[in-house]
N, C-alpha and C positions, 0 to 999 in steps of 0.2 A: 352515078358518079358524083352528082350534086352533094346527095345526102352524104356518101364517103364521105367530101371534104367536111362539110357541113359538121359529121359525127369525130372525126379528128379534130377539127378545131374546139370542137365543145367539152371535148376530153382532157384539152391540152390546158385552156382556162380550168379548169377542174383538179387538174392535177397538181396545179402552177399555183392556184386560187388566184390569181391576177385577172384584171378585168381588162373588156378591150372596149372602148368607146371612137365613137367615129360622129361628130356632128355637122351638117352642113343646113344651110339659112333653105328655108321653106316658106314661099314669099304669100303667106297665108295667116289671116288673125289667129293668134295668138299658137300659131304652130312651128316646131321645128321638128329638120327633120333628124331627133338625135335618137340614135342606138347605141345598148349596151351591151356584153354579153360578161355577166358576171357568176361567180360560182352558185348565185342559182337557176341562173336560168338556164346555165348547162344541166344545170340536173334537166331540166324540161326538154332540153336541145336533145341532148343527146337520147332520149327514147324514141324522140319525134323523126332524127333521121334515120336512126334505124328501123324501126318498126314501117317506116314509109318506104322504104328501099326493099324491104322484104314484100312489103306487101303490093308495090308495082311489081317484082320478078310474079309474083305468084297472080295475079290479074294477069299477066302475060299470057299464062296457062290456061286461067280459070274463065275470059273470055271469049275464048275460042268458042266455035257452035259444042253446042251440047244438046240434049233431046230437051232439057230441062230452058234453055234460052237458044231457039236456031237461029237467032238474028244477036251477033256481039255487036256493042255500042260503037261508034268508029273512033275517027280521032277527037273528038269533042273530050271523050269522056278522059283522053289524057290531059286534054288542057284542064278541064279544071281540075283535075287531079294534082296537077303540077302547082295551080294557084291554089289551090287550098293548102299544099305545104310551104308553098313561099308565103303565105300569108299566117299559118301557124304560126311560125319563126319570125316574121313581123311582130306578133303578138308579144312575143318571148320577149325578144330584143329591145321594142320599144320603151323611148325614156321620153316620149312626152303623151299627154290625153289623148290630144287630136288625130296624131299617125296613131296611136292604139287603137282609137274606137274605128275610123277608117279600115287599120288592118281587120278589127274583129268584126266587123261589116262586112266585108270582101269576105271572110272564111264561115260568115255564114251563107251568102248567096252561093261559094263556090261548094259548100255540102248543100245547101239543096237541090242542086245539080246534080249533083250526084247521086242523092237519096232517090231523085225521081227521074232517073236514069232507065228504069222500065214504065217510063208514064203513061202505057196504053194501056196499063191497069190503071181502072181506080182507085183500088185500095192502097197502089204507089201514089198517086196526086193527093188524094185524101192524107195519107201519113205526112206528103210535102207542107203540106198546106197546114197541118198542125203544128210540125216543126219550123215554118216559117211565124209564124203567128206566136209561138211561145218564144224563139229568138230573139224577135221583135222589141217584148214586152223586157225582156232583160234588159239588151239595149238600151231602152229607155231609163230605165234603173239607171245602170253605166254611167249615161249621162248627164245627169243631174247629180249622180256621185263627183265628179270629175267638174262639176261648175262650180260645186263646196269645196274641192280640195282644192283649187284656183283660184280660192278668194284673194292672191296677191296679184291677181292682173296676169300669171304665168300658169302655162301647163304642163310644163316640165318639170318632169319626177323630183329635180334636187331643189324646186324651190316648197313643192308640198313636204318634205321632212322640216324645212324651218319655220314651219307653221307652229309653232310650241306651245302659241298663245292661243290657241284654240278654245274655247268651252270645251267643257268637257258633254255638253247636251250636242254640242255642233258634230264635235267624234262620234258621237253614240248614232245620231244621225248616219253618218257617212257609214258607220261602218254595218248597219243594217239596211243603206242602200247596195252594198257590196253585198251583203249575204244574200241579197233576193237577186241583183244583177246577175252576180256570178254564177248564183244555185241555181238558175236557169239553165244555163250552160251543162254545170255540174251533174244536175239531175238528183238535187236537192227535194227528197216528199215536202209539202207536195208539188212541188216546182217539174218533177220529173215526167211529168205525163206526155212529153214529144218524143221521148226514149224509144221505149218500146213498142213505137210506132212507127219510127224512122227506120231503126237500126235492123228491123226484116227485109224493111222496102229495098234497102239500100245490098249493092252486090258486096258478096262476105269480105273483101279485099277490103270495099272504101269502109264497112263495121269495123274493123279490126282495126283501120285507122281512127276512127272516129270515137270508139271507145276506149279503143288502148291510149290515143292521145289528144282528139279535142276536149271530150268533157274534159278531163285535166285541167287544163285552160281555165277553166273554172276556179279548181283549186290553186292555180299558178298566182291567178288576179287576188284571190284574197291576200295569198302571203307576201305579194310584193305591196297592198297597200294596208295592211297591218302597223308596219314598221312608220307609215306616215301619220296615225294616231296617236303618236303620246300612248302612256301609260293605260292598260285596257281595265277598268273593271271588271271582278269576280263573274257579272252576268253575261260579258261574252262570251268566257271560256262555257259556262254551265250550258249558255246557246246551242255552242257547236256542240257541244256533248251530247244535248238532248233531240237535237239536228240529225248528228249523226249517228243516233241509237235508232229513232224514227225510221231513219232513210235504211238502217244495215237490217232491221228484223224485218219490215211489209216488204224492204225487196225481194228477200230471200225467200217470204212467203210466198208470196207473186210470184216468185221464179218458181217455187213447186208444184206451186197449179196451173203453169201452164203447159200444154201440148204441143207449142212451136218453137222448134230448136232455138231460131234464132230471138224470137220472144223472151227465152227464158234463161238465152245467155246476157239482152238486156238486161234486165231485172236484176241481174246478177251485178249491172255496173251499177244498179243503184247499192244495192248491197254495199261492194266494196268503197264506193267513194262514201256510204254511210262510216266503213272502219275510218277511211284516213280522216273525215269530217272529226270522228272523236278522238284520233290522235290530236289535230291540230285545237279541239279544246282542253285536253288534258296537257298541251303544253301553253296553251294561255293562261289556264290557271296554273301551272308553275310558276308564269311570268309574273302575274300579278303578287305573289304570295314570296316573291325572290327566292323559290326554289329552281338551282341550276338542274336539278336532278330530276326533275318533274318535265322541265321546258326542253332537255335534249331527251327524254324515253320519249315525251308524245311528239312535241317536231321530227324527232328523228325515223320513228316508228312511220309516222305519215308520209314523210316524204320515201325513205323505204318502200312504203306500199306502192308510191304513185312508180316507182321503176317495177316492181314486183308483179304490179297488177296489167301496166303496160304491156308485158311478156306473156305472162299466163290469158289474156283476157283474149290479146290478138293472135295466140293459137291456138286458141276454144273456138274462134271466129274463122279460123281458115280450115280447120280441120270441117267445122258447123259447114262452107260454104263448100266441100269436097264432098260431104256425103249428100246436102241438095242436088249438086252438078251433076251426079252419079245416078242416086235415086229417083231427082223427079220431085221431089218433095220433102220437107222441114217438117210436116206433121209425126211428131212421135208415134202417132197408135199406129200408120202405117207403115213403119219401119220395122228391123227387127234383122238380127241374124248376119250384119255386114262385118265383124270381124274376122271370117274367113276371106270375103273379094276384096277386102280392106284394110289388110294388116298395118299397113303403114298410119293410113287416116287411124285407126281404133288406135292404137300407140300412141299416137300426138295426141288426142282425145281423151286418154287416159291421162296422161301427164296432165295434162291441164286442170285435168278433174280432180286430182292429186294436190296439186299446185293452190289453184283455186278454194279448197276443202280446208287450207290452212294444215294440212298433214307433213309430218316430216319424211325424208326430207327437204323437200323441195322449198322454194322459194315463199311459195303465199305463208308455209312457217314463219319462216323467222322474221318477217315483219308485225304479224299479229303477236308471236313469241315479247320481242320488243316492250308492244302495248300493256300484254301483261303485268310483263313486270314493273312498268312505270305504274297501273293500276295497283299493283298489291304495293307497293312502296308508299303509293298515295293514300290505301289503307290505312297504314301504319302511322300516316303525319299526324301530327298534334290537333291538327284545325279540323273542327268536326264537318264543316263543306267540305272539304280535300277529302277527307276519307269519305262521304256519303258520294262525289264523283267518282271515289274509287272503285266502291264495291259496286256502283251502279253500271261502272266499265264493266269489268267481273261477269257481270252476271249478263250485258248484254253479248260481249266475244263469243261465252260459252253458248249461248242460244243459238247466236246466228251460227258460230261454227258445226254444232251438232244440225241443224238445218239445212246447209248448204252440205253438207257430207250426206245427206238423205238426197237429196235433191240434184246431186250430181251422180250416187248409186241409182238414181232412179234414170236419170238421162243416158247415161253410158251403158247401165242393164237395157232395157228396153229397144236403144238403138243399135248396139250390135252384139246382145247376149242373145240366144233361143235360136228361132227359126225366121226366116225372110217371111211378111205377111204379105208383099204384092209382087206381080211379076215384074215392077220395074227392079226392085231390088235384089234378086237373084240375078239379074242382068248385071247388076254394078259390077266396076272393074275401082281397083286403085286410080288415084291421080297419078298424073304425068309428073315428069322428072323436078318442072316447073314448078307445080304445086307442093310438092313433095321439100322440097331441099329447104325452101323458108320454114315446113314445120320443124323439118328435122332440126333447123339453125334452132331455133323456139325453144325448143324441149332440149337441147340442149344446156341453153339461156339458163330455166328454170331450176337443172339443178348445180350451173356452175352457180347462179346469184346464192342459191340457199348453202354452199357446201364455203364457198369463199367470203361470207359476208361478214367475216371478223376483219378483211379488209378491205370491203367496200364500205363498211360504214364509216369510217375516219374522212374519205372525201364528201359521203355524204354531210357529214358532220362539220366541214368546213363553213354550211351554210348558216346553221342556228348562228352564230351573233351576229347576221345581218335581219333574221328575222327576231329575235327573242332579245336583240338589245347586248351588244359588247359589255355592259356592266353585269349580265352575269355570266357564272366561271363555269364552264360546261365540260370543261375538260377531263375532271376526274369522274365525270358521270359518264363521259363518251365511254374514257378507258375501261369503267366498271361496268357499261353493256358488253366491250368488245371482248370481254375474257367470260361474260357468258355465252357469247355468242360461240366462241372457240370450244364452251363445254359440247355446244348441240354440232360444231360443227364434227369434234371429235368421235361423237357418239354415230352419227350420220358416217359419217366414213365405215365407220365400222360396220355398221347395218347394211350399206353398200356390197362391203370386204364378204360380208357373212353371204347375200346372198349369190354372189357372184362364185364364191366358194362351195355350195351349195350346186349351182347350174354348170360348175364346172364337173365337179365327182358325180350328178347325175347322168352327164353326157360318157363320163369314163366306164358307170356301172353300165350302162347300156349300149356299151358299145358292143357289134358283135353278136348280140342279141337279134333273135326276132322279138318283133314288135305288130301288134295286129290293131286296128282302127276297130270299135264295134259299139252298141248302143248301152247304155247303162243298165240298170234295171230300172222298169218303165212304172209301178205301183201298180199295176193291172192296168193300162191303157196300151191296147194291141196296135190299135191306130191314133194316136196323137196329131193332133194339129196343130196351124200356130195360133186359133183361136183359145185355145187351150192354156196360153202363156199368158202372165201377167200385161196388162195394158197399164198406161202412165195414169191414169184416171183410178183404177186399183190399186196400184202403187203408193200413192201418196193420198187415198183417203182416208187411211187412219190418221195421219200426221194431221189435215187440214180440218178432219172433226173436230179437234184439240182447239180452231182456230176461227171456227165456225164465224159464229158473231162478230167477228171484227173483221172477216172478207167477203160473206156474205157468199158464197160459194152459190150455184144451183146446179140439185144434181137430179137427173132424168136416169129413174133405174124401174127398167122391165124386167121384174123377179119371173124365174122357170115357174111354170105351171105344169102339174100332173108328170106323172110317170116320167113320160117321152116330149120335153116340153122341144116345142117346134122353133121358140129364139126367144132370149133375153139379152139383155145390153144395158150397160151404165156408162152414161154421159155425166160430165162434167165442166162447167163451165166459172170463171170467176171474173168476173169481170172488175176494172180496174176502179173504186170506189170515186176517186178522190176526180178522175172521169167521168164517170158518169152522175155522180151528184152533185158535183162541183161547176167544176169546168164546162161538160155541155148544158148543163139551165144557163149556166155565166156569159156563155160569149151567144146561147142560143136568143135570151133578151136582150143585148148590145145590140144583135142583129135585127134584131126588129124594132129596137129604138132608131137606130142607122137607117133602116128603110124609109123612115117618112118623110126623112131629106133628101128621097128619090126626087123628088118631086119638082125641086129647081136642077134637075138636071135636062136641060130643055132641048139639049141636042143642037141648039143655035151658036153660031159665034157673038152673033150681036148680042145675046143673051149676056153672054161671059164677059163681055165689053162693056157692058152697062152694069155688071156686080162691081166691077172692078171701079167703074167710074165713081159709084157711089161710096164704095168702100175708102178711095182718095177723098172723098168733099167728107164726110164724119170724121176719119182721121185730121184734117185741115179744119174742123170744125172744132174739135176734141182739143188740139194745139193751141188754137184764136182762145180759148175759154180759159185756158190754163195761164197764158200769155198773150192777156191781149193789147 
């Protein structure tokens, strides 16, 4: 009921574009407690209550015992569920630093709560424990962003836009302390490495929230403290570009090689937050270059995505958490054949795969569609940077979308095309009415956004001159996406029309008919098994030989021996670079630099009485010298 109103009112701000402000005194340095809610942050508002309201009815379902969890979490797990979305919507709303960082405080302790919601695994404490620790390190960021943009003695939002007099080095500053704060969050390469670590541990309901809408939040924080830098230079935009190219191909990679559902539908968020990341460069550099037509294709294209990807991403993740619940297990190679006990999940699952692939007609279209064409338009511009961001779009879009279109044939073949390969999964049944009715709402979602988004982009569109600067004119650039969008939408109808016209005169020719069920022909295999079927590991090794070298793959393959060989098998494994060569040597030497200051940990009180005494007479010593 919350989210209801919650989702009305941020519709109504949206529709209205009027904002609603409520400030009251917060008897704390340099804090008040003011909130906004204005036409953009309903764009954020409104995915966050809905996608949350969906995905509590479906936790209703999905924590029930199952064979896969015979112990459901109690009421805990609704509290923080509840505070993690009142504290999202804190995030949103918030118009000063101090309730921001506070809020974004709160919504990271209240997801790692959640994440480690099965902590009597280690590999859930261990995932905790990386997501708490890379949070952490953003935060930090955050906050020293937020002490620069305070230089007037205030932390409230309207006194950092009258900053004007800024350096322009002090900007550059801040706004690369926000691309590493937030890309934390975001799941910015290589920033993303708590991702795909969290987002298994964590039950399918709180993933779907946490991908479909916290990283977000990431992207949210940029765009609202954009507008409080003054005029951006040419190497911002070129940043996120290159940010976002980065983050959209290794995710996609990463997403192909792996084996775990929910693993690989992460991956997938790095991916996509890599598209919107090169939207919101390719409208920076509009910005800077005073093209309106540049700054509404890529602001508009991104923020499109952030609703686009919200929908498809959180019913990839419940349909993902429906065939665990069922099966017993997210490992692909043991899956196999669930399209028959699972027409409903394989449906929602396909949509998504759809949606997701950037295929028409559905939703994940028409926002990379958008980018396109702000890219080929940026081709064409005069300024030889513009067109070298252009075609550099161009040719990343095409990568990753041919990528993730292998990559999700490969997910959706494997888990429910062929034959069942364990007895839990001949066992599966459909989810319950509960589970069921959010995806159905989803996949619905996915192709009302892609068939009507000649009129949803004008409200989205309300929000470019709060980010991209009211002096430039955006309007005929809105209009000139919106009457392409009407070409795809017209065309998409049709495709619909066609084959639903198609499924009708099949059902009329066959009426009346017999009809017999029977096996195909087999190539000469008398007895087929489902060892016989392709596995994800053969699926996608020709694509990731292409890729060799820059993921570093290892593959364990027992080639058949003789005649009658007795077993072969090909394993694959890729482990996540930027992890294991990075990140664990990084924080594994901290930690043993950290260790030798074991040492004054003495375990006494007087001990700590006497640091402290001592640390009072040097500070009072430090004072007398300075002033004496």
């Amino acid at each position: 009921m919350a989210c209801t109103i919650g989702a009305a009112s941020s519709l109504h701000v949206l529709l209205s574009g009027a904002s609603e402000t409520l400030r009251l005194p917060w008897h704390l340095p340099l804090a008040s407690f003011s909130i906004e809610v204005d036409p953009l942050s309903a764009v954020f508002l409104l995915p966050t209550f809905v996608i949350s309201a969906l995905a509590a009815v479906y936790g209703a379902g999905y924590l029930r015992a199952a064979p896969a969890h015979p112990e459901p979490p109690g009421g805990a797990h609704w509290l923080w569920f509840n505070l993690l979305l009142a504290s999202m919507a804190t995030v949103i709303v918030a118009r000063n630093g101090l309730l921001f960082l506070v809020a974004w405080e709160l919504m990271t302790i209240t997801s790692y709560a959640l994440v480690t919601t099965r902590h009597v695994r280690p590999e859930v404490r261990r995932a905790g424990r990386i997501y708490l620790v890379a949070a952490h390190v953003g935060t930090a960021f955050l906050l020293v962003m937020f002490l620069l943009l305070g230089d007037r003695g205030s932390l409230d939002f309207d006194t950092f836009g009258a900053a004007g007099s800024r350096a322009a080095s002090a900007s550059s500053a801040i706004f690369l302390l926000a691309v590493l704060g937030f890309g934390v969050k975001a799941g910015f390469v290589p920033l993303h490495v708590w991702l795909p670590e969290a987002h298994p541990a964590a039950p399918s309901h709180v993933s779907a929230v946490m991908s479909g809408i916290m990283i977000k939040l990431g992207i949210y924080g940029l765009l609202r403290v954009l507008p409080f830098l003054g005029e951006p230079p040419l190497w911002w935009g070129w940043l996120l570009v290159l940010v976002g190219l980065v983050s959209g191909i290794l995710g996609v990679l990463y997403a192909l090689a792996q084996h775990e559902l929910k693993r690989l539908l992460a991956y997938h968020s790095v991916e996509n937050i890599g598209i919107i990341t090169m939207g919101m460069g390719l409208g920076l550099i509009g910005v800077t270059r005073g093209s309106g037509l540049l700054a509404a294709f890529g602001f508009g294209a991104a923020l499109f995505h952030v609703l686009n990807h919200a929908i498809f991403k959180a019913l990839l993740f419940l349909a993902a958490g429906a065939v665990i619940r069922e099966a017993g297990s997210g490992e692909i190679e043991r899956l196999g054949g669930l399209i028959k006990p699972m027409p409903w999940t394989a449906a929602a699952f396909l949509i998504g795969s759809v949606a997701i692939s950037g295929l028409p007609p559905l939703n994940g279209f028409v926002s990379e569609f958008l980018l396109f064409l702000g890219a080929i338009h940026a081709v064409v511009a005069p300024k030889l940077p513009v067109a070298i961001a252009g075609v550099t779009l161009i040719g990343g879009l095409a990568l990753i979308g041919g990528l993730a279109a292998a990559c999700f044939a490969k997910a959706f073949g494997i888990v429910f095309l062929g034959e069942p390969r364990t007895d839990e999964v001949e066992r599966a049944r459909d989810a319950g009415v509960l589970m069921r009715a959010p995806m159905l709402i989803l996949a619905l979602a996915c192709a009302a956004l892609g068939i009507a988004s000649p009129w949803i982009l004008p409200l989205v569109a309300k929000v470019l001159p709060a980010i991209a600067g009211s002096h430039i004119a955006m309007e005929p650039e809105v209009a000139l996406a919106g009457r392409s969008l009407m070409g795809v939408t017209v065309i998409a109808a049709a495709f619909l029309a066609w084959i639903a016209a198609f499924a009708i005169l099949r059902k009329l020719i066959l009426r009346g008919r017999d009809r017999r069920v029977t096996v195909t022909w087999d190539c000469g295999y008398a007895r087929p098994t489902p060892r016989m079927q392709y596995t994800a590991s053969s699926f996608a090794q020709p694509i990731l030989d292409l890729f060799a070298p820059l993921l570093g793959t290892r593959v364990a393959f027992l080639k058949p021996r003789g005649l009658f060989p007795s077993r072969s098998s090909l394993e694959t494994a890729t482990p996540d670079t930027f992890r294991e060569r990075v990140f664990r040597p990084l924080f594994g030497e901290l930690d043993r630099f950290l260790a030798r200051f074991r040492r004054i940990q003495e375990g006494r009180v007087q001990i700590y009485v006497l640091y402290i005494a001592v640390t009072l007479l040097l500070l009072l010593a430090y004072q007398f010298v300075r002033n004496p």
